[in-house]
Every structure is written in structure tokens, then in C-alpha cells.
MOPAC internal coordinates of N, CA, C and O (Angstrom, degrees):
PM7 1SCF
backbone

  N    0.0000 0     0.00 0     0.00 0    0    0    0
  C    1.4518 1     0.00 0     0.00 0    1    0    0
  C    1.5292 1   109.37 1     0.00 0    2    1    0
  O    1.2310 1   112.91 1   -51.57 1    3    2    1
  N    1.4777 1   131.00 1   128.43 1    3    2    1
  C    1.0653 1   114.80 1   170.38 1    5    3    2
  C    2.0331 1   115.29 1  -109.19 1    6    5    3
  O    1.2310 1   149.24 1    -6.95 1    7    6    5
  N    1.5921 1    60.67 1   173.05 1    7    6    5
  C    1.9627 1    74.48 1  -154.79 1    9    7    6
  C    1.6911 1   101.28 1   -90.43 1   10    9    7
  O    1.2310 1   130.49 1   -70.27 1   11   10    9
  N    1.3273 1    97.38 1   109.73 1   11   10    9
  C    1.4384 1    97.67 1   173.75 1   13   11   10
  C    1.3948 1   131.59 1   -82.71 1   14   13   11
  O    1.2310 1   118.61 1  -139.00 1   15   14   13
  N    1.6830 1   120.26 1    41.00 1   15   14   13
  C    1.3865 1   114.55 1  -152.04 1   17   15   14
  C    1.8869 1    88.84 1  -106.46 1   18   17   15
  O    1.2310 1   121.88 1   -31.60 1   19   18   17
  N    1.3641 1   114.02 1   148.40 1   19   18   17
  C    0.9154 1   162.80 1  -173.06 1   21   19   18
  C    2.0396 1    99.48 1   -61.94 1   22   21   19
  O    1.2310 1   125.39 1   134.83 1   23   22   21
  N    1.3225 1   107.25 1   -45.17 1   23   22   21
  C    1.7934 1   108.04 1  -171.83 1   25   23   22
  C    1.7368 1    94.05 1  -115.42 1   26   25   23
  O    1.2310 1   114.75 1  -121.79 1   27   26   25
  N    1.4443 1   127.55 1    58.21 1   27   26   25
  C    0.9633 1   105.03 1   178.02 1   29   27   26
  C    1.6320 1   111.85 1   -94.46 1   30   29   27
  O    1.2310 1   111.64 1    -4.23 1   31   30   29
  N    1.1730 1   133.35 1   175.77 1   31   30   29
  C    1.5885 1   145.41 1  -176.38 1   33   31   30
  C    1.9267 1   105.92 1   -72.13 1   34   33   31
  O    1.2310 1   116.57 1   -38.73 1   35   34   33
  N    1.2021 1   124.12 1   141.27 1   35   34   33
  C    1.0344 1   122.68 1   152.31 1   37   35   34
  C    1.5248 1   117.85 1   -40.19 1   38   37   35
  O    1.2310 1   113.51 1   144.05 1   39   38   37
  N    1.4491 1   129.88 1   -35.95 1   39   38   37
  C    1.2329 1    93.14 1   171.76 1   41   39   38
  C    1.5227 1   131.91 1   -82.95 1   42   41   39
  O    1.2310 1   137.36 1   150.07 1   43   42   41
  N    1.8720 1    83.97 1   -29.93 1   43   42   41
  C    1.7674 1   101.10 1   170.16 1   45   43   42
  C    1.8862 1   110.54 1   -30.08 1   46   45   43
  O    1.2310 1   132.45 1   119.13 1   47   46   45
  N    1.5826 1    93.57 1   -60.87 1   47   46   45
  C    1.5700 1   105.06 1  -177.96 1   49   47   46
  C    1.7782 1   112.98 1   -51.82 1   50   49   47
  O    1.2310 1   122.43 1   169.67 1   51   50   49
  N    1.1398 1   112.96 1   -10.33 1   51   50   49
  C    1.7260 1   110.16 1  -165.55 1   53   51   50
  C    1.7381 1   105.66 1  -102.74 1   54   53   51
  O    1.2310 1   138.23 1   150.19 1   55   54   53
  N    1.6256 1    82.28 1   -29.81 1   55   54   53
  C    2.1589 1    78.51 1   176.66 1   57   55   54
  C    1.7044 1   110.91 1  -108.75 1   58   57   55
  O    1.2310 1   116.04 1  -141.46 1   59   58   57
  N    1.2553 1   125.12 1    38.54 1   59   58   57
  C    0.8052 1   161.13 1   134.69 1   61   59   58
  C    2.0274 1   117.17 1   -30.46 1   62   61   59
  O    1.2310 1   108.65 1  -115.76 1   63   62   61
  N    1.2305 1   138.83 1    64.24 1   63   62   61
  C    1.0541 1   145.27 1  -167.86 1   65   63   62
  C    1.4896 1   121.89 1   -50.35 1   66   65   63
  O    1.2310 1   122.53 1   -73.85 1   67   66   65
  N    1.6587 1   112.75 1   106.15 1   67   66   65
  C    1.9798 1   100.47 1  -169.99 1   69   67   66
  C    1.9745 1    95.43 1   104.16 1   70   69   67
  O    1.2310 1   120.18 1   157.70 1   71   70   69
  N    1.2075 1   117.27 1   -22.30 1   71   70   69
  C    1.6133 1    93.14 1  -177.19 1   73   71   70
  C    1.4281 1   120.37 1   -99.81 1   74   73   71
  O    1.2310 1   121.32 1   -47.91 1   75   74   73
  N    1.3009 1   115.08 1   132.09 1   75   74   73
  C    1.0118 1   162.03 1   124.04 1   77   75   74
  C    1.4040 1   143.11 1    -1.64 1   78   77   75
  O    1.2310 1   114.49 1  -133.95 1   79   78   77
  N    1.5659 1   128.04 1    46.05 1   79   78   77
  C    1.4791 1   133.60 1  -165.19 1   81   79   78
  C    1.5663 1    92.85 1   -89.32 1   82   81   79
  O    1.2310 1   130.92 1   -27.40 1   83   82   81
  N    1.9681 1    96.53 1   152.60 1   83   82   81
  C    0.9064 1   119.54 1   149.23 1   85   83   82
  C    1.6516 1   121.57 1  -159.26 1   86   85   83
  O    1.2310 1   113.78 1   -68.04 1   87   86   85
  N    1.2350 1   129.37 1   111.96 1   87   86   85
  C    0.9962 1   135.26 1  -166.21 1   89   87   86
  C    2.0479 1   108.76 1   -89.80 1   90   89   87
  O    1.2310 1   126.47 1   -65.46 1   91   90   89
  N    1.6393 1   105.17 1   114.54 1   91   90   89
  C    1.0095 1   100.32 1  -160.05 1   93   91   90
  C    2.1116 1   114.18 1   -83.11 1   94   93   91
  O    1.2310 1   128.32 1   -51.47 1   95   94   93
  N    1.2730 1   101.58 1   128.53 1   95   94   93
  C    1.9754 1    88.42 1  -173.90 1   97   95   94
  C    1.4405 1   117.69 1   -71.65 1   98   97   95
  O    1.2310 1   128.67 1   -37.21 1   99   98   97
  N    0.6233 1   100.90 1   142.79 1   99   98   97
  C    1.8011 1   124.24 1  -174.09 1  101   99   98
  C    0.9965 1   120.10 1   -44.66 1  102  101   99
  O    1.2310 1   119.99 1   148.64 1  103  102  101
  N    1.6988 1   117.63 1   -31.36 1  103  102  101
  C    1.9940 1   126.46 1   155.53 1  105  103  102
  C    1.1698 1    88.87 1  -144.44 1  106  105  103
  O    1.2310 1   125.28 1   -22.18 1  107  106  105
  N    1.4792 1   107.46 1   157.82 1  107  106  105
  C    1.5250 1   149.26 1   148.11 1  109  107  106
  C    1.5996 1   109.74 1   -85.57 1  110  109  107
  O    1.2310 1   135.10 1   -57.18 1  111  110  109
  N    1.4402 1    88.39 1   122.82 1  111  110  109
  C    1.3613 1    99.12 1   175.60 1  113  111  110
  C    1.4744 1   117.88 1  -125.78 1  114  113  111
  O    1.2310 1   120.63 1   -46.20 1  115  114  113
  N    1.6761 1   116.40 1   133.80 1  115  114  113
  C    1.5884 1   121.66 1  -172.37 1  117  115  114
  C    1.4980 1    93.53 1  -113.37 1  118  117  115
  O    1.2310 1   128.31 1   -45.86 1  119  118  117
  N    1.6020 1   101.60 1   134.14 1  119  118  117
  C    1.4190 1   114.80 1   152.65 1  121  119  118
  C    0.9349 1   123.01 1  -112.15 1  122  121  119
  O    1.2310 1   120.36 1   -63.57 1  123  122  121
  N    1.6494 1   116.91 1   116.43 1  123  122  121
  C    1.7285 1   118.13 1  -173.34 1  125  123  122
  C    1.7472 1   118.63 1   -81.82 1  126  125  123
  O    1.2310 1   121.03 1    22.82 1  127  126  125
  N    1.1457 1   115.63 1  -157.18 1  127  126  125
  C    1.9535 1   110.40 1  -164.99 1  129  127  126
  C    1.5960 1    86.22 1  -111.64 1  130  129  127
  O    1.2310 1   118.68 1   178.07 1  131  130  129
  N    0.9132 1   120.12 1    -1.93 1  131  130  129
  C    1.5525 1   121.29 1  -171.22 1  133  131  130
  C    1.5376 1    96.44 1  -105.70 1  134  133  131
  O    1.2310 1   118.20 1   165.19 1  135  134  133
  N    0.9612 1   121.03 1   -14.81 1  135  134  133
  C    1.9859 1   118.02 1  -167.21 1  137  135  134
  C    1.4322 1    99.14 1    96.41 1  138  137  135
  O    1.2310 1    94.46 1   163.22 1  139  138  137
  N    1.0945 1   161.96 1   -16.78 1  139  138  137
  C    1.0046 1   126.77 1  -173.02 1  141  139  138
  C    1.4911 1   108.64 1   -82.76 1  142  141  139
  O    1.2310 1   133.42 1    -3.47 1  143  142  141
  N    1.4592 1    91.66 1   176.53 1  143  142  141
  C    1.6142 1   104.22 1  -162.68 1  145  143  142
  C    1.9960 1   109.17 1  -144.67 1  146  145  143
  O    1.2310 1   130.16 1   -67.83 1  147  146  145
  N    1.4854 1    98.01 1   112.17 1  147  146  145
  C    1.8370 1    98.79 1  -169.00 1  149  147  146
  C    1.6259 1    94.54 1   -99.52 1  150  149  147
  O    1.2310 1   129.05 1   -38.40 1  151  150  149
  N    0.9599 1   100.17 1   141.60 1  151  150  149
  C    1.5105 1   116.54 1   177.74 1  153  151  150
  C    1.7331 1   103.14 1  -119.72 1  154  153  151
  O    1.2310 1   117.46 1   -60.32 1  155  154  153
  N    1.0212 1   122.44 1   119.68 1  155  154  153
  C    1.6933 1   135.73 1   160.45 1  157  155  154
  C    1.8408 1   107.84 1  -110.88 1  158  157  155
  O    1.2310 1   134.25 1   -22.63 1  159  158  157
  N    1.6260 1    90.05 1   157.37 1  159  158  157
  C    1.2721 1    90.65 1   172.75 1  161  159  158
  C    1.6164 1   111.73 1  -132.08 1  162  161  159
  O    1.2310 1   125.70 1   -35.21 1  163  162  161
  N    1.4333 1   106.65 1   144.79 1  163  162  161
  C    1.5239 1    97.56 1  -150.58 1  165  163  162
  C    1.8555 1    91.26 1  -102.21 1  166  165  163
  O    1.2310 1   139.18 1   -40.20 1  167  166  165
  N    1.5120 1    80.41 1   139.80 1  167  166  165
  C    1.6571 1    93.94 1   175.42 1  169  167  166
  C    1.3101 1   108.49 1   -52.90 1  170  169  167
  O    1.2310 1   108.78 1   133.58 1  171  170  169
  N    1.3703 1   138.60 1   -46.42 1  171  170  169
  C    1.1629 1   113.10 1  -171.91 1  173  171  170
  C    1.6572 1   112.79 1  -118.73 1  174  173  171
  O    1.2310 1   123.60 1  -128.52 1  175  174  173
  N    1.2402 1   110.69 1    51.48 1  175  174  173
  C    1.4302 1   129.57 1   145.81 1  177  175  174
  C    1.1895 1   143.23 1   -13.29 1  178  177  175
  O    1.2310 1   119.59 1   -87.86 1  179  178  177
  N    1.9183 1   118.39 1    92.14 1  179  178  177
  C    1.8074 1    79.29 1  -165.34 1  181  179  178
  C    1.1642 1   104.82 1    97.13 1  182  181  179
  O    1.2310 1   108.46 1   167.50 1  183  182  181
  N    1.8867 1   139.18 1   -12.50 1  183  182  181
  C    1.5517 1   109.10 1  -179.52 1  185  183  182
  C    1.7477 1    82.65 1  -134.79 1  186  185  183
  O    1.2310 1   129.95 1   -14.23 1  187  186  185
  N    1.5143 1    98.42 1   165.77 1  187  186  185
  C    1.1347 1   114.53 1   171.57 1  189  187  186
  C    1.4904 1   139.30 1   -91.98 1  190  189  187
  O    1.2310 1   121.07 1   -47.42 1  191  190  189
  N    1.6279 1   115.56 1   132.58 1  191  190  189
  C    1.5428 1    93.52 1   177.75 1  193  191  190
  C    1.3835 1   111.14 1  -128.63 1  194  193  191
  O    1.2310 1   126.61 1   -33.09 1  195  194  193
  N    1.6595 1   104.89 1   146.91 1  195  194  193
  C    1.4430 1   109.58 1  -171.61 1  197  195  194
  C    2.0648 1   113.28 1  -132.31 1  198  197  195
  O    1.2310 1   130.18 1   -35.36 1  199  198  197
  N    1.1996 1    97.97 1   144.64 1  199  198  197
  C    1.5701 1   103.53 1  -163.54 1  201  199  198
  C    1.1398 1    86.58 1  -149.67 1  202  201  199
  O    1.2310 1   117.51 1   -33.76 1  203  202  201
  N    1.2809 1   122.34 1   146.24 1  203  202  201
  C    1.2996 1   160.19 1  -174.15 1  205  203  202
  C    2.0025 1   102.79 1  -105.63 1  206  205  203
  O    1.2310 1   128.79 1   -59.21 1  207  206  205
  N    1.4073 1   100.66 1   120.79 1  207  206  205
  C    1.5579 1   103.05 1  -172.16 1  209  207  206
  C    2.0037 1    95.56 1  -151.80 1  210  209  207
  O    1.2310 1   134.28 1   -69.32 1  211  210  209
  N    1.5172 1    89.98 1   110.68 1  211  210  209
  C    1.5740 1   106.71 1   164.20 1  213  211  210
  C    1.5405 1   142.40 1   -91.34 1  214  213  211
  O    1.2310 1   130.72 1  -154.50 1  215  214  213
  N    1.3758 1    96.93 1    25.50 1  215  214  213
  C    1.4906 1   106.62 1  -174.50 1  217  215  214
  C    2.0081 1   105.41 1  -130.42 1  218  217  215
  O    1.2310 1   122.94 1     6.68 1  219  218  217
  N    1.4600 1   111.96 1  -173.32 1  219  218  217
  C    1.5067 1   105.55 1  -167.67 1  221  219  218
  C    1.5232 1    93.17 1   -99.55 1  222  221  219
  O    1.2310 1   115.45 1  -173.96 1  223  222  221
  N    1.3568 1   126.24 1     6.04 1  223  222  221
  C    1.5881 1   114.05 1  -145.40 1  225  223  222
  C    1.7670 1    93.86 1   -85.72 1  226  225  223
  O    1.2310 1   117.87 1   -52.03 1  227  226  225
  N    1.6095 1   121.67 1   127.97 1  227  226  225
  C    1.3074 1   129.01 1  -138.22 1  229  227  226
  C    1.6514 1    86.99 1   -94.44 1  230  229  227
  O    1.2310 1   110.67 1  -179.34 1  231  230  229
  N    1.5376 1   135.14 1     0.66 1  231  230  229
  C    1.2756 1   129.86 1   170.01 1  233  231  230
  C    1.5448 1   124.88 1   -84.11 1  234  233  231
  O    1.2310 1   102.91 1   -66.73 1  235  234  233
  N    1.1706 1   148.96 1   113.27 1  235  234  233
  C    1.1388 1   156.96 1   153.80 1  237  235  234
  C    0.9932 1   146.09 1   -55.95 1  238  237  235
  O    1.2310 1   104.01 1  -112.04 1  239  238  237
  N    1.6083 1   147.07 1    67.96 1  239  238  237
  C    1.3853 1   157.65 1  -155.25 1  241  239  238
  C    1.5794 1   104.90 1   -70.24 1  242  241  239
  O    1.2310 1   104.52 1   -67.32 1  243  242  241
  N    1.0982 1   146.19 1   112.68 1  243  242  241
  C    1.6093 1   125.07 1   137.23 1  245  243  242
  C    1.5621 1   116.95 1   -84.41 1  246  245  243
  O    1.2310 1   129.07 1   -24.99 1  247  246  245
  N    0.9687 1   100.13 1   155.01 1  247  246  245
  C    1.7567 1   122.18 1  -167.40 1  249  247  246
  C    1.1494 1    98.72 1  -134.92 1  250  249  247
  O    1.2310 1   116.64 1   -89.51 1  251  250  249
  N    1.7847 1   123.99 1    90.49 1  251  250  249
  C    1.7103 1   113.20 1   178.88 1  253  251  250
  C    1.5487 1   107.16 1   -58.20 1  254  253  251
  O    1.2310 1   108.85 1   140.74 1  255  254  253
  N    1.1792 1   138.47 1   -39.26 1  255  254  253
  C    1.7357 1   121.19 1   175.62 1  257  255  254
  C    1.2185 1   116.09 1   -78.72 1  258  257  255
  O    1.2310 1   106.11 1  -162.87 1  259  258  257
  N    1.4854 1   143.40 1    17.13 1  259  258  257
  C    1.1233 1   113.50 1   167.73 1  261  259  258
  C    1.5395 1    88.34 1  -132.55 1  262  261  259
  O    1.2310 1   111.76 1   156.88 1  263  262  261
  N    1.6602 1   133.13 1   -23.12 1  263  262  261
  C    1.4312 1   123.89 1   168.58 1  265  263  262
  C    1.0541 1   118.65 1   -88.87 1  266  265  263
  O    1.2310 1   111.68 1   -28.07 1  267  266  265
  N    1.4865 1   133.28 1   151.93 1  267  266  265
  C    1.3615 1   153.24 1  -175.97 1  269  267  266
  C    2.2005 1   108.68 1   -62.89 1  270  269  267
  O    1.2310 1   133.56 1   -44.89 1  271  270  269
  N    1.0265 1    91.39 1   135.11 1  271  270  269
  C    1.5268 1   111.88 1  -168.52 1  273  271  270
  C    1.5740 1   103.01 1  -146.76 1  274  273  271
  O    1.2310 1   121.90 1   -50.74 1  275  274  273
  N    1.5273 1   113.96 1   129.26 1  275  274  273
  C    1.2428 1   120.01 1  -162.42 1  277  275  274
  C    1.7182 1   100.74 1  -172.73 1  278  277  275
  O    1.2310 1   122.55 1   -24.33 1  279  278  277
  N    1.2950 1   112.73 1   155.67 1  279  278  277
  C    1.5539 1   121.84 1   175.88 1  281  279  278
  C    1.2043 1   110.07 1  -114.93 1  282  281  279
  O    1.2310 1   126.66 1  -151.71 1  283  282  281
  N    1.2252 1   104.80 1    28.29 1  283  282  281
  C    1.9406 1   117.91 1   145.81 1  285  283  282
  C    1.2937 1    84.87 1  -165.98 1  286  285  283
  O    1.2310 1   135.74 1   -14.53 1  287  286  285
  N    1.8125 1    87.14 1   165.47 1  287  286  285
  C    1.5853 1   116.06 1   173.81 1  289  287  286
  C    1.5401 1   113.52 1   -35.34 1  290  289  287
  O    1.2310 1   139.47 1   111.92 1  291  290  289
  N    1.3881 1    79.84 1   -68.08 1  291  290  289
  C    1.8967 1    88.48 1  -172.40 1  293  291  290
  C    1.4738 1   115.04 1   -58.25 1  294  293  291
  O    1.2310 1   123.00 1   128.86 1  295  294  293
  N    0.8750 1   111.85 1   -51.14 1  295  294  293
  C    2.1673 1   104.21 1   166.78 1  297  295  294
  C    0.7259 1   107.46 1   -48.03 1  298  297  295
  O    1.2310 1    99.98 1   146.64 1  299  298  297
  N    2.0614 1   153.81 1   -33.36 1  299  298  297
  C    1.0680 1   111.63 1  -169.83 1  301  299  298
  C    1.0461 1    85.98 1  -103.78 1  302  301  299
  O    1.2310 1    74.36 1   172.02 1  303  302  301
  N    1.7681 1   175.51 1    -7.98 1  303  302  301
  C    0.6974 1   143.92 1   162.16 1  305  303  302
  C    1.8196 1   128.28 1   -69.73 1  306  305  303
  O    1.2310 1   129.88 1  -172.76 1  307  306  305
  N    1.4148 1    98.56 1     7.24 1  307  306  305
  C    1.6539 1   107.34 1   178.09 1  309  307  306
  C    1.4093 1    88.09 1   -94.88 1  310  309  307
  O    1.2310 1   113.70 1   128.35 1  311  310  309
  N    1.5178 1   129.52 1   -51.65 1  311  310  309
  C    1.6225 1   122.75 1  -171.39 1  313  311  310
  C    1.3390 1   116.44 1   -63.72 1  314  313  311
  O    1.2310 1   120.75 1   166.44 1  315  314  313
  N    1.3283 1   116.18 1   -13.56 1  315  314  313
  C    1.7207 1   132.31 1   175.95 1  317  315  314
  C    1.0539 1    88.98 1   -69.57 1  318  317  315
  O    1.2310 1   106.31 1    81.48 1  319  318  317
  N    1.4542 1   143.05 1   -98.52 1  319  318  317
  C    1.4560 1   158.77 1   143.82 1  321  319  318
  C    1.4270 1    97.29 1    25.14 1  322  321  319
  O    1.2310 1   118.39 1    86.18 1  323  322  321
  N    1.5547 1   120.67 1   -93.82 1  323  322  321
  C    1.2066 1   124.85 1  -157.01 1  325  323  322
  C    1.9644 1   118.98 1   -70.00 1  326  325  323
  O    1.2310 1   127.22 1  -179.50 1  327  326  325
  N    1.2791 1   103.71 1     0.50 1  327  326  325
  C    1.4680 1   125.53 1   178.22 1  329  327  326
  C    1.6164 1    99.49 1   -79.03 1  330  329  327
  O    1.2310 1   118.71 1   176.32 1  331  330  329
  N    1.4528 1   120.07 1    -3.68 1  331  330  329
  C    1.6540 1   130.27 1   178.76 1  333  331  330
  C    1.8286 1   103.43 1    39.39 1  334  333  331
  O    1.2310 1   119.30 1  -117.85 1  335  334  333
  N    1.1504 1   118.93 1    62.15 1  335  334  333
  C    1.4757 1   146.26 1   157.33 1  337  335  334
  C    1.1894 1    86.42 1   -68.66 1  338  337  335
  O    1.2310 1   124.45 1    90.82 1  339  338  337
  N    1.5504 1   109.06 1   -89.18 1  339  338  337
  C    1.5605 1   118.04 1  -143.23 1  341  339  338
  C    1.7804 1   100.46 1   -98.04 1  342  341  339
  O    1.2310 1   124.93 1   -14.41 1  343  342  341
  N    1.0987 1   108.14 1   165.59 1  343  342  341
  C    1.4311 1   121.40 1   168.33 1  345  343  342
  C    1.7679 1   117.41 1   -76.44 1  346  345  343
  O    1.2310 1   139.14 1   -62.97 1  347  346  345
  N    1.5232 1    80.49 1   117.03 1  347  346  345
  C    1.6978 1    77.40 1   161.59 1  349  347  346
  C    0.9743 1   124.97 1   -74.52 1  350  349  347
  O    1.2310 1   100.30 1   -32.42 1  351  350  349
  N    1.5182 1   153.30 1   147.58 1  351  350  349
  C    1.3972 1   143.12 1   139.15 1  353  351  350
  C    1.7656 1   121.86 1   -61.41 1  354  353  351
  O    1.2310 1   120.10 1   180.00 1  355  354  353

């Protein structure tokens, strides 16, 4: 059964069945065939996103308004939560 509560523990959040981390890096970096080198910096840099996914299909969508985004674990899995995706109990 999973626990849909809102203050759960980093680990609570990790055995969690179907979820989904990804912690986004702070720039994107391109290396071209010529040497050059593009550096961007990603708006959301540095924070985490987490979505809940119940199937085997090995591709991964985030959707910042309907998946959880946070600058720790636990924030985004409270903004996942409180984004009313899933059902609370």
C-alpha cells in the first residue's frame, strides 16, 4: 500500500513504488565536432523532479504543472502531492 502522506522521510520517499527522481544540473553543456563548446543554464537547476509512473515503458515525461518540482527531495514530492494528481487518503 503506498503512503500518500505529504511529510514523508527521504527514505519513505525512495521506497515508494512507480517514483521517479530526477535531479535537474545546473547547465547543459554541448560539444560541437569543431571544438566548440555551448554552455546554457537551466532554469530549473539544482531542483528536483519527481512523478510517479506505473507502467514498464523505459521513457519518462516531466510535466512541471502536473509533476512535483522542489529543491529537495521532500518538496518535490509534497508539490507532486499537493498538485492533486494523485488521491489523498
Amino acid at each position: 500500500m503506498v503512503n500518500y502522506n505529504t511529510e514523508l522521510t527521504v527514505e519513505e520517499i525512495l521506497g515508494v513504488e512507480g517514483i521517479v527522481i530526477r535531479k535537474i544540473p545546473r547547465e547543459s553543456r554541448t560539444k560541437w565536432s569543431d571544438g566548440r563548446e555551448e554552455v546554457k543554464v537551466n532554469s530549473l537547476g539544482g531542483k528536483y523532479l519527481v512523478t510517479l509512473k506505473h507502467n514498464q515503458d523505459s521513457i519518462v515525461r516531466f510535466t512541471i504543472g502536473r509533476d512535483g518540482v522542489g529543491e529537495t527531495l521532500q518538496d518535490a514530492w509534497r508539490d507532486l502531492l499537493l498538485n492533486g494528481v494523485y488521491y489523498l487518503p
